[in-house]
C-alpha positions in Angstrom: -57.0 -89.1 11.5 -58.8 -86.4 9.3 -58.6 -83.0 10.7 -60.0 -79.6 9.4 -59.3 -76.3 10.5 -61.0 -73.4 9.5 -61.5 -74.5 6.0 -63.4 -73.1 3.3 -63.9 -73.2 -0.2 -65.4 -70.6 -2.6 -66.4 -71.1 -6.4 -66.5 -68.8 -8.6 -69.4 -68.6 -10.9 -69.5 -65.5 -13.6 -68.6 -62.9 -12.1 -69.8 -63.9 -8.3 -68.4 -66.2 -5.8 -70.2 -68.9 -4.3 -69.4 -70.0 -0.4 -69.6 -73.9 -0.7 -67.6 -74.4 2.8 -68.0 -71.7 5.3 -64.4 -72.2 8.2 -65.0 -76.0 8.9 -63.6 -77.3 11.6 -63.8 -80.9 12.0 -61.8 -83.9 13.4 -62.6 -87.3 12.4 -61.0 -90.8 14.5 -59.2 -93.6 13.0 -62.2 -96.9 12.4 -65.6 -94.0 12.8 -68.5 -94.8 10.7 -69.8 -90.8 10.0 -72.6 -90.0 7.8 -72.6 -86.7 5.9 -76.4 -85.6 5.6 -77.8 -82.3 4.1 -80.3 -80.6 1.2 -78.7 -80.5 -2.4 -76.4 -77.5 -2.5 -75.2 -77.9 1.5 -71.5 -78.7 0.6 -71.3 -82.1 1.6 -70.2 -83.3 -1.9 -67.6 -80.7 -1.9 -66.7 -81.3 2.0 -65.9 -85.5 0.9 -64.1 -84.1 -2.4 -61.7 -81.8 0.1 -61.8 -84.9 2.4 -60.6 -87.6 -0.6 -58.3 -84.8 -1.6 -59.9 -84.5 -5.0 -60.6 -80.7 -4.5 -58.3 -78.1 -2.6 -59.6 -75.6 0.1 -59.9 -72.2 -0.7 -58.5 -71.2 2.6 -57.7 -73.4 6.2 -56.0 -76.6 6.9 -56.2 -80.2 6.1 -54.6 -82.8 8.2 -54.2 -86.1 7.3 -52.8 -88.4 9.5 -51.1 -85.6 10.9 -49.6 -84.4 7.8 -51.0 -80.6 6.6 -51.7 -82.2 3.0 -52.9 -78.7 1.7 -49.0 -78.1 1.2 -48.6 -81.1 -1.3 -48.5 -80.6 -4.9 -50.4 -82.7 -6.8 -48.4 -85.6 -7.8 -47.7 -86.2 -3.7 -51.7 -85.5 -3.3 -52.2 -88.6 -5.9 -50.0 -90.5 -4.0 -51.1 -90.2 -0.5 -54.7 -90.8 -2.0 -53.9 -93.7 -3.7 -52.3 -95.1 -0.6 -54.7 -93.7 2.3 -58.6 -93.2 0.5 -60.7 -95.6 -1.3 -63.8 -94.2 -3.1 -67.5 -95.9 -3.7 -69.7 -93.6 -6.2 -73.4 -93.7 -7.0 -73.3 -94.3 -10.4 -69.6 -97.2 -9.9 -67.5 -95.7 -12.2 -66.3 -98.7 -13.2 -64.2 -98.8 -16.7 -66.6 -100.3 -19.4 -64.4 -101.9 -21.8 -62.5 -104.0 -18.7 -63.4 -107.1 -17.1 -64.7 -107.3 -13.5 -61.2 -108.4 -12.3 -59.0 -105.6 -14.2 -61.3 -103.2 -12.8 -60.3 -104.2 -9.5 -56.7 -104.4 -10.8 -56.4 -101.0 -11.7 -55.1 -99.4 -8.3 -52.6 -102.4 -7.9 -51.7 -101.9 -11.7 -50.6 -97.9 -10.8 -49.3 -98.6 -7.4 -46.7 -100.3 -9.2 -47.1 -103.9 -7.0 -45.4 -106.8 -9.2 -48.0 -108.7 -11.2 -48.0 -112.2 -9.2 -48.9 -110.2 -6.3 -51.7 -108.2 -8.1 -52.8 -111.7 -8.9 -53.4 -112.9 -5.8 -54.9 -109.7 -4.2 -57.6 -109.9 -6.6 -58.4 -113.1 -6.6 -58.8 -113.1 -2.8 -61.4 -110.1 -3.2 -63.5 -111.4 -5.9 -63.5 -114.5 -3.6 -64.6 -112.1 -0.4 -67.4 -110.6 -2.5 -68.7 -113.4 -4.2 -67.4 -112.2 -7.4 -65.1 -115.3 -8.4 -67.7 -116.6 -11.0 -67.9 -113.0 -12.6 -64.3 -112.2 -12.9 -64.2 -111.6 -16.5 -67.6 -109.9 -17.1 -67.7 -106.2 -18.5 -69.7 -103.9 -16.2 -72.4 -103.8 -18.7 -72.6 -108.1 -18.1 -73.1 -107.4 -14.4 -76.2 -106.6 -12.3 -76.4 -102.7 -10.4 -75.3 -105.0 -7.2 -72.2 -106.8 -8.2 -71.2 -103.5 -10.2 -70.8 -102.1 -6.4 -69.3 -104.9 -5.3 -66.4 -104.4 -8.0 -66.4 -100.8 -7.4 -65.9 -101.8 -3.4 -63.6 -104.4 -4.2 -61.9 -101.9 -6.5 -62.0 -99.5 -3.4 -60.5 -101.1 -0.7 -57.6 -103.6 -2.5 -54.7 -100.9 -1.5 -56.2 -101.7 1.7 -57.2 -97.9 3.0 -57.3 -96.6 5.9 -60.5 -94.7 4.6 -63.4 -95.5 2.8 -65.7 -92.2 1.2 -68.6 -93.4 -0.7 -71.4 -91.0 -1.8 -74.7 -92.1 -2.4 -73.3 -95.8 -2.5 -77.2 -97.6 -2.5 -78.8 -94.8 -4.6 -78.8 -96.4 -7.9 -80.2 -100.1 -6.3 -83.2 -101.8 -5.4 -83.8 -101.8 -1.4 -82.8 -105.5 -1.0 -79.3 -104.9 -3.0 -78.6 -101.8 -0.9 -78.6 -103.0 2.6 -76.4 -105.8 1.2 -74.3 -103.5 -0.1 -74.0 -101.3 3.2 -73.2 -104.6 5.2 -70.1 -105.1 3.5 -68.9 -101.6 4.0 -70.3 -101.5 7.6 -68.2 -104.9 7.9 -65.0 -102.7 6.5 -65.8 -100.5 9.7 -65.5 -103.8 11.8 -61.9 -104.0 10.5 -60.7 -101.0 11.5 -61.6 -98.6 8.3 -62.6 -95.2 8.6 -66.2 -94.9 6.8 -67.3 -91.5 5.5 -70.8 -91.7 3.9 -72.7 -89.1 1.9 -76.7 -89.4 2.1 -79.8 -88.0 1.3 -81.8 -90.9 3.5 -82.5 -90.2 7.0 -82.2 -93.5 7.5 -79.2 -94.5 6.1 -77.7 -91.8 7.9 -78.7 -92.8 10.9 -76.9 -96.0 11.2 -73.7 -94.5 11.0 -72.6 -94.1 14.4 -72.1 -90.4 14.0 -73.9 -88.2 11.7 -72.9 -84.7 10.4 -75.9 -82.5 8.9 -74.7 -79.8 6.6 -76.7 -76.4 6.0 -75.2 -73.8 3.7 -71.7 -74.6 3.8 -71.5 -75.4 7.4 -72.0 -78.2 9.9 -74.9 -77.4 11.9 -75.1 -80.6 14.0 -73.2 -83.3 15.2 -74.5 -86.1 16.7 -73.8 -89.9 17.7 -75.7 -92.8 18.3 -75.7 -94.1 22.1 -73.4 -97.4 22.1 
């Protein structure tokens, strides 16, 4: 499904450049659960930017579904991104001033599906993540956990085929977070492609196969016995 070929991509800071991906080369199956593990400053934020096609390489190719999406200009980058890649963030980047619902709305809204439909898709998901009761509750009305559940629910209603979250239990309480990585792990159940940015060991371990990132480059790759 995802498939990088000599990619790199190079900053540059003053009057130096900075290496953040050094000629990755990477191929990543339809439905694996892959955890992205590294010190600050390894690339792996920059690798799941190139991945969600929020950043462009430097040099190298990008296949997505077997299309080289490094050709694209933007506006066809938005739209295979919109259609293909769901997003989960640390801090939910949910929109304050809308409700709990809306906020789930939104990708529907610029997909362009007809309202009645939009309806019903997010009703169904605030029902799925036990969010029915808080549909019209601003983010700043909602506890850390069912601010994630929006931002997941938010994620996945154009139903992608892959799911990049990046530090998704960072900003919750222990309890929250390993409710909040059994409904993505459950997304990986249903065929979606999870790709999960960590700085805990053992969060990264249960990902059934874990990428460790060292100065721009993949070092190891590993996976779990089944």
């Amino acid at each position: 499904m995802i498939e990088f070929a000599d990619v790199s991509r190079i900053f540059t800071v003053g009057e130096q450049e900075v290496s953040a991906l050094r000629n990755i080369n990477l191929n990543l199956a339809a439905g694996e659960y892959v955890s992205i593990m590294g010190p600050s400053g390894s690339g792996k934020s920059t690798l799941l930017n190139l991945i969600g096609l929020l950043d462009r390489p430097s040099s190298g190719i990008y296949r997505l579904d077997g299309l080289d999406v490094t050709t694209l200009d933007d506006e066809q980058q938005a739209r295979v991104r919109r259609e293909k890649i769901g997003f989960v963030f640390q801090f939910f980047h949910l929109v304050p001033r809308l409700s709990a619902a809306t906020n789930i709305e939104l990708p529907l809204i610029l997909g362009g599906v007809p309202a009645e439909q939009r309806k019903e898709r997010v009703a169904q998901l605030l029902q799925n993540y036990g969010l029915t009761d808080r549909a019209h509750h601003r983010p700043d009305q909602l506890s850390g956990g069912q601010r994630q559940r929006v931002a997941i629910a938010r994620a996945t209603i154009m139903q992608p085929a892959a799911l990049l979250a990046d530090e998704p239990t960072g900003n919750l309480d222990q309890t929250t977070g390993k409710e909040v990585m059994g409904l993505l792990e459950n997304l990986v159940g249903q065929g979606v492609t999870l790709i999960l940015v960590t700085h805990d060991p053992a969060l990264g371990q249960r990902a059934s196969r874990q990428l460790r990132m060292v100065d721009g480059q993949i070092v190891a790759d590993t996976r779990n016995a089944p």
